[in-house]
C-alpha positions as CSV (number, residue, x, y, z in Angstrom):
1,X,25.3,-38.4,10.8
2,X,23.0,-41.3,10.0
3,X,20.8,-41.7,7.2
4,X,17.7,-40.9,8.4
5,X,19.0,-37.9,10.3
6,X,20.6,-36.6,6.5
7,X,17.5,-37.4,4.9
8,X,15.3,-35.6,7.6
9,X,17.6,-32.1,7.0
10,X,17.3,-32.3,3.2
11,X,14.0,-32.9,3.7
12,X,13.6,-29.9,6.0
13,X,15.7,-27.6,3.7
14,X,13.8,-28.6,0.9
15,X,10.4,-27.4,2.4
16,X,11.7,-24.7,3.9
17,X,13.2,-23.4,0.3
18,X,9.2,-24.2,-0.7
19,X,7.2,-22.3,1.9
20,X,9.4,-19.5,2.4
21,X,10.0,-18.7,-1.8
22,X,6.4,-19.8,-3.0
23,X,3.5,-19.8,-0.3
24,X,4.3,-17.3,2.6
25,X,4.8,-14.6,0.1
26,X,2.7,-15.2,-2.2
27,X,0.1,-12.5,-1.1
28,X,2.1,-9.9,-1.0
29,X,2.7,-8.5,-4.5
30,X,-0.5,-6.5,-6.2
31,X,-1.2,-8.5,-9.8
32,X,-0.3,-7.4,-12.7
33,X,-1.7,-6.8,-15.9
34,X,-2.9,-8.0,-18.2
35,X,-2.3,-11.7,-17.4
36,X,-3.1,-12.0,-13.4
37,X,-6.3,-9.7,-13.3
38,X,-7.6,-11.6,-16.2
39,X,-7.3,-15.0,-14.6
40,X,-8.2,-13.7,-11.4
41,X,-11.6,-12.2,-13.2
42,X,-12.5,-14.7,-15.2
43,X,-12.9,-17.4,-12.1
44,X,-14.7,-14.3,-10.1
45,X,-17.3,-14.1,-13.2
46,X,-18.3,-17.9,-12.9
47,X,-18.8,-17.6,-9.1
48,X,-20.8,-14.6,-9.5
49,X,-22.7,-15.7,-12.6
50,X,-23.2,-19.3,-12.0
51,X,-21.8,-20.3,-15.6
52,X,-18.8,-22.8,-15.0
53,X,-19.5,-24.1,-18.7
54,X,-18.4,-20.9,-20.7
55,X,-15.4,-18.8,-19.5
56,X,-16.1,-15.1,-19.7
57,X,-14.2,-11.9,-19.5
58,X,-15.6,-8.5,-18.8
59,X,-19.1,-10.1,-19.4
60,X,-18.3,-11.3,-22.9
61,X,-16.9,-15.3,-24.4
62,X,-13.5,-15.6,-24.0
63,X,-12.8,-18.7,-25.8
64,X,-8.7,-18.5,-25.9
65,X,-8.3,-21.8,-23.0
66,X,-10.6,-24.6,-21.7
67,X,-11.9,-24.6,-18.2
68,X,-9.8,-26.4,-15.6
69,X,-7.5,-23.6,-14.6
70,X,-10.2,-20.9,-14.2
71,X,-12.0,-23.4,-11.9
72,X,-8.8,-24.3,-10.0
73,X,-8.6,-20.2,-9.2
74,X,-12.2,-20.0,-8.6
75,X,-11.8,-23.0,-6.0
76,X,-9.3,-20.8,-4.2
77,X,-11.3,-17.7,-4.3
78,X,-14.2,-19.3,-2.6
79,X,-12.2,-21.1,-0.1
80,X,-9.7,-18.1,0.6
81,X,-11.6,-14.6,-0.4
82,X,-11.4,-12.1,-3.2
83,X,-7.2,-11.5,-3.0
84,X,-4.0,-12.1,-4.2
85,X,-3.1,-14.6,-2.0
86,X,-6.2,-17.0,-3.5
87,X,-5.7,-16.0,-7.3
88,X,-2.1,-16.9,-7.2
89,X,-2.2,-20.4,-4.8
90,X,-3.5,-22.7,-7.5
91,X,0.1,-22.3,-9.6
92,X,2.1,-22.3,-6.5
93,X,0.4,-25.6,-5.3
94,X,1.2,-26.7,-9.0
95,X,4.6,-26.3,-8.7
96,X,5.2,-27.9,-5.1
97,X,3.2,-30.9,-6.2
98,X,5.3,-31.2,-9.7
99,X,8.4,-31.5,-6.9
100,X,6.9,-34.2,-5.2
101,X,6.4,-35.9,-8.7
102,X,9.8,-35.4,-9.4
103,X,11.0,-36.7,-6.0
104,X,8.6,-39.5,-6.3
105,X,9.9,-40.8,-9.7
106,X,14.0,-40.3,-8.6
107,X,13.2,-41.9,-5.5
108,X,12.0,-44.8,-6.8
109,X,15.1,-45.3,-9.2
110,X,17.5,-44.3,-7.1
111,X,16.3,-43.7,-3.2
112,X,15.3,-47.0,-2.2
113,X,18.2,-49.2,-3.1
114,X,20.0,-47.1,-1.5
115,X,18.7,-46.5,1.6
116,X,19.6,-42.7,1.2
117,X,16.4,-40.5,-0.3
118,X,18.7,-37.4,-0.9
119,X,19.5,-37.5,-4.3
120,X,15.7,-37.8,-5.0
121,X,15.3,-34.5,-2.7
122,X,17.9,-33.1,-4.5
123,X,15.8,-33.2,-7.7
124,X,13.0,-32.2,-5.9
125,X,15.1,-28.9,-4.8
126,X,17.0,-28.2,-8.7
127,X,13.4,-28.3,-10.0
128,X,11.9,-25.8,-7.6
129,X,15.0,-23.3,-7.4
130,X,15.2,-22.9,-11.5
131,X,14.8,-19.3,-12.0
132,X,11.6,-20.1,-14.5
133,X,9.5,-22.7,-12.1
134,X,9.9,-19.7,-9.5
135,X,8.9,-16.8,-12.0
136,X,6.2,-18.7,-12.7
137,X,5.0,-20.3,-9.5
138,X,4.5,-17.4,-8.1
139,X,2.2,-15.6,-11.2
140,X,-1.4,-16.6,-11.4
141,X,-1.0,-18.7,-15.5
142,X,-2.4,-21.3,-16.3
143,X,1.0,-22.8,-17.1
144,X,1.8,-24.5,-14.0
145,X,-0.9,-25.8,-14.0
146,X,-0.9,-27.8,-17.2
147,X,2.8,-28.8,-16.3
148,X,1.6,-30.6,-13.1
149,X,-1.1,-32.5,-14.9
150,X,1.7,-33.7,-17.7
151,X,4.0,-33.9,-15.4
152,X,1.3,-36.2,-13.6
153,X,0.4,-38.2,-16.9
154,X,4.6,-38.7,-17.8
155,X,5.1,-40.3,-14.2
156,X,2.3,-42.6,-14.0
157,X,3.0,-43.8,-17.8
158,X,6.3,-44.5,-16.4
159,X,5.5,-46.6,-13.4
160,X,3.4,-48.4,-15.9
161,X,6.2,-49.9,-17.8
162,X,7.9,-50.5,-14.8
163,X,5.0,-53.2,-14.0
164,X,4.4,-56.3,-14.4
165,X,2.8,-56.8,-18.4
166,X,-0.8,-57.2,-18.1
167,X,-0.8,-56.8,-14.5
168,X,-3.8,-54.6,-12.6
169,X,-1.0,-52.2,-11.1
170,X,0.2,-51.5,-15.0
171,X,-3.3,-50.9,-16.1
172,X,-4.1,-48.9,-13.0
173,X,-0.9,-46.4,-13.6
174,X,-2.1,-46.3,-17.2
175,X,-5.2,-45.2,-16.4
176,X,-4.2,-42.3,-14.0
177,X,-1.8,-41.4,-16.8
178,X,-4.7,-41.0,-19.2
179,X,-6.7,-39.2,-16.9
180,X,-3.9,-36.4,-16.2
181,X,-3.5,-36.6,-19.5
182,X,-7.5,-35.2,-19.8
183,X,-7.0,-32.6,-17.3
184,X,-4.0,-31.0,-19.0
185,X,-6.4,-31.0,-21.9
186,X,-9.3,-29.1,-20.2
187,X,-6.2,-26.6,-18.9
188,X,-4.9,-25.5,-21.3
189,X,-5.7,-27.6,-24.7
190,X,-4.8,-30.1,-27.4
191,X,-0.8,-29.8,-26.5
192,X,-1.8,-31.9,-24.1
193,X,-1.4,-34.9,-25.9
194,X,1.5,-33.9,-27.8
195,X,3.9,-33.5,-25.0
196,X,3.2,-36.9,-23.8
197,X,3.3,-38.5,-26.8
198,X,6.8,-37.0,-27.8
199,X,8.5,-38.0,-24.6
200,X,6.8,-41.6,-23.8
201,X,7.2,-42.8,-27.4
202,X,10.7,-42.5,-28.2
203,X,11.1,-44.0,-24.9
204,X,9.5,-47.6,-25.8
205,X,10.9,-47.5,-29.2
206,X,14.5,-46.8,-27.0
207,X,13.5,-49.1,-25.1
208,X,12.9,-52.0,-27.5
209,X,9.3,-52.1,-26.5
210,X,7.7,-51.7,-30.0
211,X,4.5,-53.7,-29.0
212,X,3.5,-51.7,-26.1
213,X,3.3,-48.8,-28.5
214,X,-0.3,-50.0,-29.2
215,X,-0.6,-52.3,-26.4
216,X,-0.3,-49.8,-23.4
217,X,-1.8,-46.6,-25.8
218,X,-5.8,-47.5,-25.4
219,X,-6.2,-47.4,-22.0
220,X,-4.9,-43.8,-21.3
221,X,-7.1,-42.5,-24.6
222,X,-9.7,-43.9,-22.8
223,X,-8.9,-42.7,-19.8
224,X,-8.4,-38.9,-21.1
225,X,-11.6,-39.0,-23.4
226,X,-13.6,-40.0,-20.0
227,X,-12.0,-37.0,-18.2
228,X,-12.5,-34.8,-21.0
229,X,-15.7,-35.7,-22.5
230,X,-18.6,-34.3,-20.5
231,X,-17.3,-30.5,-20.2
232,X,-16.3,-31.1,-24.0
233,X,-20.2,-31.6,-24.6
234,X,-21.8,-29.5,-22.4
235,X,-19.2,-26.2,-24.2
236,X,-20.5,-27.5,-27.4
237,X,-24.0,-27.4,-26.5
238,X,-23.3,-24.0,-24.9
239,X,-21.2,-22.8,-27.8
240,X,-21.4,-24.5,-30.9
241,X,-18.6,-21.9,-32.3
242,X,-16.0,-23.0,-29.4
243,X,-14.2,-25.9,-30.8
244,X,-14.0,-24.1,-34.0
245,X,-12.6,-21.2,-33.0
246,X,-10.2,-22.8,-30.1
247,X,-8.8,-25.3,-33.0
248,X,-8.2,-23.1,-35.2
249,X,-7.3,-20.0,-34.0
250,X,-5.6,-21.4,-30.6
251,X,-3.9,-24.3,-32.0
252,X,-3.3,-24.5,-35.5
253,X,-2.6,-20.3,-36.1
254,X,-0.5,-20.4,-33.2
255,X,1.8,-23.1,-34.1
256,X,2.0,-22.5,-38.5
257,X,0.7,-19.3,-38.9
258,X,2.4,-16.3,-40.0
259,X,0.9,-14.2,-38.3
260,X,1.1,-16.4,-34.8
261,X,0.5,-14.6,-31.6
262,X,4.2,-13.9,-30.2
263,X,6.2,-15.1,-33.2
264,X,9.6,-16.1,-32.5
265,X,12.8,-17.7,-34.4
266,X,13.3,-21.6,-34.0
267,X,16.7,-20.7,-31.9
268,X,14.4,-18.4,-29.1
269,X,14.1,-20.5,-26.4
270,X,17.7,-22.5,-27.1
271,X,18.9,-18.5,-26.9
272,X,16.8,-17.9,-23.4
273,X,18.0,-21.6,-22.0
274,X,20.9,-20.2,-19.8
275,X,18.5,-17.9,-18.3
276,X,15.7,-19.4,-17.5
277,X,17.8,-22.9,-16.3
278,X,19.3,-20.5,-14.1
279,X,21.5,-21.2,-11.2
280,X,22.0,-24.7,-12.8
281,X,22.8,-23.7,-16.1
282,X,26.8,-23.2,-14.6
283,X,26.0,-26.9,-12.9
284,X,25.3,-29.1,-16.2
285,X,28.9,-29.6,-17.4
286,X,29.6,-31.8,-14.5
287,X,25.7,-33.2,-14.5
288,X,26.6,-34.2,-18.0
289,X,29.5,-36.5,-17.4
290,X,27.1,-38.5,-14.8
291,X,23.9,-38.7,-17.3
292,X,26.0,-39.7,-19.8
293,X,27.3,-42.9,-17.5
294,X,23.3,-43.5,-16.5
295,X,21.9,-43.6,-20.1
296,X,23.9,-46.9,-20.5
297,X,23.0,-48.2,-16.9
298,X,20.8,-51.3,-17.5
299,X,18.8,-51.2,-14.5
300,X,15.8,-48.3,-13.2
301,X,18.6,-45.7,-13.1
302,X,19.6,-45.9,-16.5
303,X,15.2,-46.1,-17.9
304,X,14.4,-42.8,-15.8
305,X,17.6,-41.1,-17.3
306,X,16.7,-42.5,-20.8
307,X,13.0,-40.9,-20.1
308,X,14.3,-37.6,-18.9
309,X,16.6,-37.7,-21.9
310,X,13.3,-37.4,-24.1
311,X,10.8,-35.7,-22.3
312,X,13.4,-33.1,-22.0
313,X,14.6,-32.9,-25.7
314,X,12.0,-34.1,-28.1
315,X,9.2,-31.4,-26.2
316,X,12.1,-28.8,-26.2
317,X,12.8,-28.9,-30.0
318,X,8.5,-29.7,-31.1
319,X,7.9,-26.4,-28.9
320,X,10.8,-24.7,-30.8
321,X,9.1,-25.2,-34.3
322,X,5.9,-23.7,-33.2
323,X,6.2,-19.9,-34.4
324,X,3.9,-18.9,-31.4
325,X,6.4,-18.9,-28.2
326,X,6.1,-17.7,-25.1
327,X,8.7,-19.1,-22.2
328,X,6.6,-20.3,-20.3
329,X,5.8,-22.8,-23.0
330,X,9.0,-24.6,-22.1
331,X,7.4,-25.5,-18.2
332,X,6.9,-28.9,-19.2
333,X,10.9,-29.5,-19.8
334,X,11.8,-28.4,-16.4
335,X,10.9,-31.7,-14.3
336,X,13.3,-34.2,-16.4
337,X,15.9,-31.5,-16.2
338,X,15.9,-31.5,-12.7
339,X,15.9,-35.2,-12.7
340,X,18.7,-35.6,-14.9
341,X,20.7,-33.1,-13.3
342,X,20.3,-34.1,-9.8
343,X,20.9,-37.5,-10.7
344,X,23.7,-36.8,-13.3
345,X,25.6,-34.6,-10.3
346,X,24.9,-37.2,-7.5
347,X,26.9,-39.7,-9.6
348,X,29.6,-37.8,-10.9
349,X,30.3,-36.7,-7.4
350,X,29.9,-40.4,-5.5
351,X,32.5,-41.6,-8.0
352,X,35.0,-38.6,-7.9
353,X,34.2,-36.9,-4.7
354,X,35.4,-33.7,-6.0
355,X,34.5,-32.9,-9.8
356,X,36.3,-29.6,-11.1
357,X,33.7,-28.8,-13.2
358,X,31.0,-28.7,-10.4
359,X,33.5,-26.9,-8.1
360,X,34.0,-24.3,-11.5
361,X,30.5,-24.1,-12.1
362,X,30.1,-22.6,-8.6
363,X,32.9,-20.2,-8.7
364,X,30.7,-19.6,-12.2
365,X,27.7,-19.1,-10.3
366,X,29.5,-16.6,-7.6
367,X,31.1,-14.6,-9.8
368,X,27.8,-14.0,-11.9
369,X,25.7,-12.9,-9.5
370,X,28.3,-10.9,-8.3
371,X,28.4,-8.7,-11.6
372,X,24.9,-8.7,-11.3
373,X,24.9,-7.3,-7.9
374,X,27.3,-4.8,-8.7
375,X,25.2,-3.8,-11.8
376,X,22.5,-3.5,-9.5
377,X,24.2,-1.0,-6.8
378,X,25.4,1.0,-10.1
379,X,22.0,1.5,-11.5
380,X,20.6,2.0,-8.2
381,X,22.9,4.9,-7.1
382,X,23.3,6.4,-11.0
383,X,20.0,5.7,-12.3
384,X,19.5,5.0,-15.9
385,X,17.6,8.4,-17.6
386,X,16.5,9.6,-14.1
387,X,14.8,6.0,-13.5
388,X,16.4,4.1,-10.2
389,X,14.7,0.5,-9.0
390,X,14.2,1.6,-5.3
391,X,13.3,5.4,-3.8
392,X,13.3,3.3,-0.6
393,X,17.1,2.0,0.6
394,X,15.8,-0.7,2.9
395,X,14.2,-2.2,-0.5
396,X,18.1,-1.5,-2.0
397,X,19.5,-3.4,1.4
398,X,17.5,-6.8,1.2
399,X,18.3,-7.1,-2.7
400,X,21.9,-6.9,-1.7
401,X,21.7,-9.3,1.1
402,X,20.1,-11.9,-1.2
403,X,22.6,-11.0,-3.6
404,X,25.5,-11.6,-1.0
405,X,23.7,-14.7,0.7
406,X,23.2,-16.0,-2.5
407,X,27.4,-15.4,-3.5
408,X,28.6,-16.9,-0.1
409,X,27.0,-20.3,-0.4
410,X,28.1,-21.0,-3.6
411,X,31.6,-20.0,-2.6
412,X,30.3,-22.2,0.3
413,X,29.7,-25.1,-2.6
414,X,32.7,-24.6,-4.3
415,X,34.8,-25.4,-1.0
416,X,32.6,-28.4,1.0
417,X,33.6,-32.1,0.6
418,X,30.5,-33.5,1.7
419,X,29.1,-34.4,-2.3
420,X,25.6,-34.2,-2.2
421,X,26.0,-31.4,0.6
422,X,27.3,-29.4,-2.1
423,X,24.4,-29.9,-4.3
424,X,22.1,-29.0,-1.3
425,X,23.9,-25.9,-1.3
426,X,23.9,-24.9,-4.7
427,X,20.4,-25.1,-4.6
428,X,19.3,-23.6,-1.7
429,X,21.6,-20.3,-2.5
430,X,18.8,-18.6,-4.5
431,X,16.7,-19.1,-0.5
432,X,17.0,-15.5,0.4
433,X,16.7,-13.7,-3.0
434,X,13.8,-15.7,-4.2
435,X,12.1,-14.5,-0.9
436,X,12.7,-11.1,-1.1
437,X,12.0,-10.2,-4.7
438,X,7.9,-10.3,-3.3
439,X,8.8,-7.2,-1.6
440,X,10.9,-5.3,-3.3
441,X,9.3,-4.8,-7.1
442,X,11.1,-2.3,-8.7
443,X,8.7,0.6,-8.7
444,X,8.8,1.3,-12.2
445,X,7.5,-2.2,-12.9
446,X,5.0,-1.7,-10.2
447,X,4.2,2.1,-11.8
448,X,3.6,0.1,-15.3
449,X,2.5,-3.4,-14.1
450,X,0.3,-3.2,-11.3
451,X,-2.3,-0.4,-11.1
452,X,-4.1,-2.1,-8.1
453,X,-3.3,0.2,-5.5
454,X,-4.3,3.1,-7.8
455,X,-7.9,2.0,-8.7
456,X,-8.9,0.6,-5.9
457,X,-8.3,4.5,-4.5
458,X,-11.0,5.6,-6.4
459,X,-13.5,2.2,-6.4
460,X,-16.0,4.2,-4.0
461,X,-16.2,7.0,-6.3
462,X,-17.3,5.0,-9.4
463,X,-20.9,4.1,-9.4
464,X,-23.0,1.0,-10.4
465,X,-24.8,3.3,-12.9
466,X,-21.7,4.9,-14.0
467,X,-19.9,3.8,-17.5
468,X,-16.5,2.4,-17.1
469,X,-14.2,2.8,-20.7
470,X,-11.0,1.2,-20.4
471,X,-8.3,0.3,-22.8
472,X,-7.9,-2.8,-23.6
473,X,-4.1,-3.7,-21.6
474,X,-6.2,-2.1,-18.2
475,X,-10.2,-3.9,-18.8
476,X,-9.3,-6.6,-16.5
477,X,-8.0,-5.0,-13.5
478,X,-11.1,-2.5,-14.0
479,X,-13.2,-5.8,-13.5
480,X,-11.2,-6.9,-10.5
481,X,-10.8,-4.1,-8.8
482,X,-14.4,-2.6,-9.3
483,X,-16.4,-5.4,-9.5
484,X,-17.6,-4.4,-12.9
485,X,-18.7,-7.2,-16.3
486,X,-19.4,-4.0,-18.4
487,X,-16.8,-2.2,-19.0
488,X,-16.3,-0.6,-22.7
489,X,-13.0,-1.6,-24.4
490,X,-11.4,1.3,-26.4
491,X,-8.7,1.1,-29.2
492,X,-7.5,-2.6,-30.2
493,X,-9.6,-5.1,-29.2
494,X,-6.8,-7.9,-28.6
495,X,-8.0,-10.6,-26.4
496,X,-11.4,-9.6,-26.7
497,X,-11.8,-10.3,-30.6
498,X,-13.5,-13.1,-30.4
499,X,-16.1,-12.5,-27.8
500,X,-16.8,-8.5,-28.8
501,X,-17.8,-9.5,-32.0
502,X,-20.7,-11.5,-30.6
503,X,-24.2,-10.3,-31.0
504,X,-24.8,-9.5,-27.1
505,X,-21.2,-7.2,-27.2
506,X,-22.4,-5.2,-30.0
507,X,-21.4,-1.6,-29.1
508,X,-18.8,-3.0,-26.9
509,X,-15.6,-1.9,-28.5
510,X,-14.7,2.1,-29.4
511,X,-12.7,4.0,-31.5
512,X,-11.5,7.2,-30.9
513,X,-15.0,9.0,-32.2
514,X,-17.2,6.7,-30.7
515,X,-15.6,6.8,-27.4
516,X,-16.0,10.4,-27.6
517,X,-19.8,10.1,-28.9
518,X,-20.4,8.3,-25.6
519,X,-18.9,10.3,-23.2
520,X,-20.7,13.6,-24.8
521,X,-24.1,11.7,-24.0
522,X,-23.3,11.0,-20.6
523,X,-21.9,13.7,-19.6
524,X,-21.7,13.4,-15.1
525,X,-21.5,9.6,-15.3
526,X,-18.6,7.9,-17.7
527,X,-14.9,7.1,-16.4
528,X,-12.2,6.8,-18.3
529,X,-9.1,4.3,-17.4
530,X,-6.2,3.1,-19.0
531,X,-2.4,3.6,-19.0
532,X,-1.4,6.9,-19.1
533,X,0.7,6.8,-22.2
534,X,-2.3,5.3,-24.5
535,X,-4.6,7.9,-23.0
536,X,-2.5,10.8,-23.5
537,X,-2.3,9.9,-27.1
538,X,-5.9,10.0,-27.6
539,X,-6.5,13.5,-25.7
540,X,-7.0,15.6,-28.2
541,X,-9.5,13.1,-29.7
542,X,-11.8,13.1,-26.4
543,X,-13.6,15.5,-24.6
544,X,-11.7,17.3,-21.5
545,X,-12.8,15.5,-18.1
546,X,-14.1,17.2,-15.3
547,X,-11.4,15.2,-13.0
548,X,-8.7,13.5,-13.6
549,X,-5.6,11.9,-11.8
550,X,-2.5,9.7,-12.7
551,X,-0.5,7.2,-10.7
552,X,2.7,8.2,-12.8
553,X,4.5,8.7,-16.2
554,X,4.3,5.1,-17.2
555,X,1.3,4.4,-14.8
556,X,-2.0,4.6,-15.5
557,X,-4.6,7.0,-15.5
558,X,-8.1,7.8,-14.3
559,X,-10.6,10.5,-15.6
560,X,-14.2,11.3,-14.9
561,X,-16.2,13.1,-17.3
């Protein structure tokens, strides 16, 4: 096969993997709560309010991220409609566009010389077929969002040392790198300078280049304080209280406080590695053998390995101090992994044409997924406390064919001679599982998760004049699905602190006795949502409804009073 025909398949395969596991799905799956329906409402609040300056939820400040990534998803809404499809497209489109970075950057190290642009496709494919960048692709966060935009800043920093000193291309690559830099900012916050700095610093001082420290820093400040700037003035105007409260309470809380918002130990995301690095966590023994031969290389090979090296490692372990941690937090890491381990495979396999550890690694890889599969059909045909994942068996049948595909072709890998055939392989094995999982959800997790189905069922029966009271988990998909910037938040006021203790939210948040203080006055015209478990637990403390349904043990729950 010649070059160009090779290149042309992997290129194929590659956006085949793309389309099929992150766009033509991607509408499919109802959102879930409490993280989709509150980026998908707070995007539908600035369309139908005409305030793009001040992100609101439910009607009242929500302070907790800047601006970009609610106007990403309210981009989407107006070009695609109100649906899933629209909420969700902005983080898939993140995540394609962080492969063609990746593909980009390896192909300029390693493509060209060689007249061959697979191994550069290859990293393009080990980025987008990590179990994480999937997980997260295909959930409407803000986090994919904010890894494009660093991703974005990383590269062009790169391709700015790469220049000529001085030159116009340097300071044109600096530039963009600054101004991704300020877009990261207005997505998700300060962070956004941290990851940048921690990956493209060590690399000059690696590097030897101690003068461009300062020399090449200016431009990109600039850059990103251009970007930045004007919505950073207008929120201030708007709401003197934001930057205070978003330092603060966002930033510094978050990463020393004791009471941080998902506090975890410094070893938690070293602990979740395997998993989330998943299928290629059984491929980096032999990846290492080849990264370790590239770190020494003196030529554009050996820089973009010594880059990955820290923008994978110095991020990884600044991210593990914080004690606010979330895995999604580790996004950012996942583009110089791919890099390093595409390119770190590619050579160990040109130089030994068959690398036991690679060929273990995908016996590894098979004989995982094969106890998982088997776990699977056990718990599926014995249930677990009465509990089974499918009531349907055509949902049961498609999880085991992705399983089964998904075994084959890495028996598949362990057996071809073709080298970076095998890698193709590997990553591709995850195609048919990846594609399926939109359509089969385990119905408990849909019975907990996703209470779309069950509100929109009684949407006509709830009137403009009517009070809506939800708890706080279920307020967003009350808004969503009803259309409604009112709704009362009862119990714990969570994400809503901030903004329901604001002078136009008084009233806003109930306790048991006011709740029931409210529906007693308005008796004929107050629902009541929430999960059914929370709800239950306050009955006795509210008045008995007039009608009231469930969606299921561990569902959710809808009274009228």
């Amino acid at each position: 096969m010649y070059p160009r025909q090779k290149t042309n398949k992997y290129v194929l395969a590659v956006l085949g993997f793309y389309l099929l596991c992150y766009i033509v799905p991607l509408g499919f799956r109802d959102l879930c709560v409490p993280d989709e329906t509150r980026y998908a409402e707070i995007p539908m609040e600035m369309i139908a309010g005409g305030d793009w300056i001040s992100p609101r939820f439910d009607g009242v400040r929500y302070f907790e991220k800047p601006v970009l990534g609610y106007w990403a998803t309210a981009l989407s809404i107006l070009a695609f409609g109100e649906n899933n499809f629209a909420v969700r497209l902005p983080c898939a489109l993140a995540a394609g566009l962080s492969a063609l970075l990746v593909f980009l950057l390896a192909r300029r190290a390693y493509g060209k010389k060689e007249q061959d642009e697979t191994t550069a496709i290859l990293a393009a494919l080990v980025f987008l077929s990590c179990m994480e960048v999937f997980v997260v692709g295909n959930i409407a966060l803000l986090d994919n969002l904010f890894s494009f935009f660093l991703t974005a800043s990383i590269v062009a920093f790169f391709l700015a040392t790469e220049a000529t000193s001085g030159s116009a291309k340097e300071k044109y690559f600096l530039l963009a790198s600054g101004a991704s830099c300020g877009l990261a900012f207005l997505t998700k916050g300060f962070l956004a300078f941290a990851v940048p700095v921690l990956a493209l610093a060590p690399y000059l001082a690696w590097q030897r280049r101690y003068r461009d420290l300062l020399r090449m820093g200016w431009l990109p400040i600039l850059a990103a304080v251009a970007v930045a700037l004007p919505w950073c003035i207008s929120i201030h105007l708007r709401e003197p209280d934001f930057w205070k409260f978003f330092f603060w309470n966002e930033h510094i809380r978050r990463f020393l406080g004791n009471n941080a918002q998902h506090k975890e130990s410094f070893l938690f995301f070293f602990l979740a590695a395997p998993g989330i690095f998943l299928p290629w966590t059984f491929a980096t023994p032999a990846a290492f053998k080849g990264i370790k031969a590239l770190w020494h290389d003196p030529g554009e090979k050996g820089r973009l390995a010594r880059l990955s090296i820290c923008w994978l490692v110095l991020p990884y372990l600044f991210l593990s101090v914080s004690n606010g941690k979330l895995l999604t937090y580790v996004l950012p890491c996942f583009p110089p992994f791919a890099i390093l381990t595409a390119l770190g495979l590619s050579h160990v396999l040109e130089k030994e044409k068959e690398s036991v550890f690679f060929r273990w690694g995908a016996l590894g890889c098979a004989f995982f997924f094969g106890l998982l599969a088997v776990a699977f059909l056990y718990f599926q045909m014995f249930g677990y406390k009465d509990v089974r994942l499918f009531s349907h068996p055509w949902k049961s049948v498609m999880a085991v064919n992705g399983f089964v595909f998904m075994i084959l072709l890495f028996l598949w890998t362990s057996k071809c001679s073709a080298e970076r055939d095998k890698i193709l392989m590997f990553g591709l094995a995850p195609l048919l599982l990846f594609f399926v999982v939109h359509f089969i959800v385990p119905e408990p997790t849909v019975e907990a998760k996703a209470p779309g189905p069950f509100l929109e069922k009684y949407g006509p029966f709830v009137k403009g004049d009517d009070i809506v009271v939800s708890e706080g988990n279920t307020v967003g998909a009350a808004c969503w699905y009803w259309g409604r910037r009112d709704v009362f938040v009862l119990g714990n006021s969570g994400e809503f602190d901030y903004g329901l203790k604001s002078e136009d939210a008084q009233g806003r948040l109930l306790d048991e006795q006011s709740a029931a203080e409210l529906i007693e006055s308005n008796r004929g015209r107050t629902v009541l949502v929430g999960r059914a478990k929370k709800i239950r637990d306050l009955a006795e403390k509210l008045p008995d409804p007039i009608f009231q349904d469930e969606s299921g043990p561990y569902g959710y729950l809808f009274r009228r009073y």
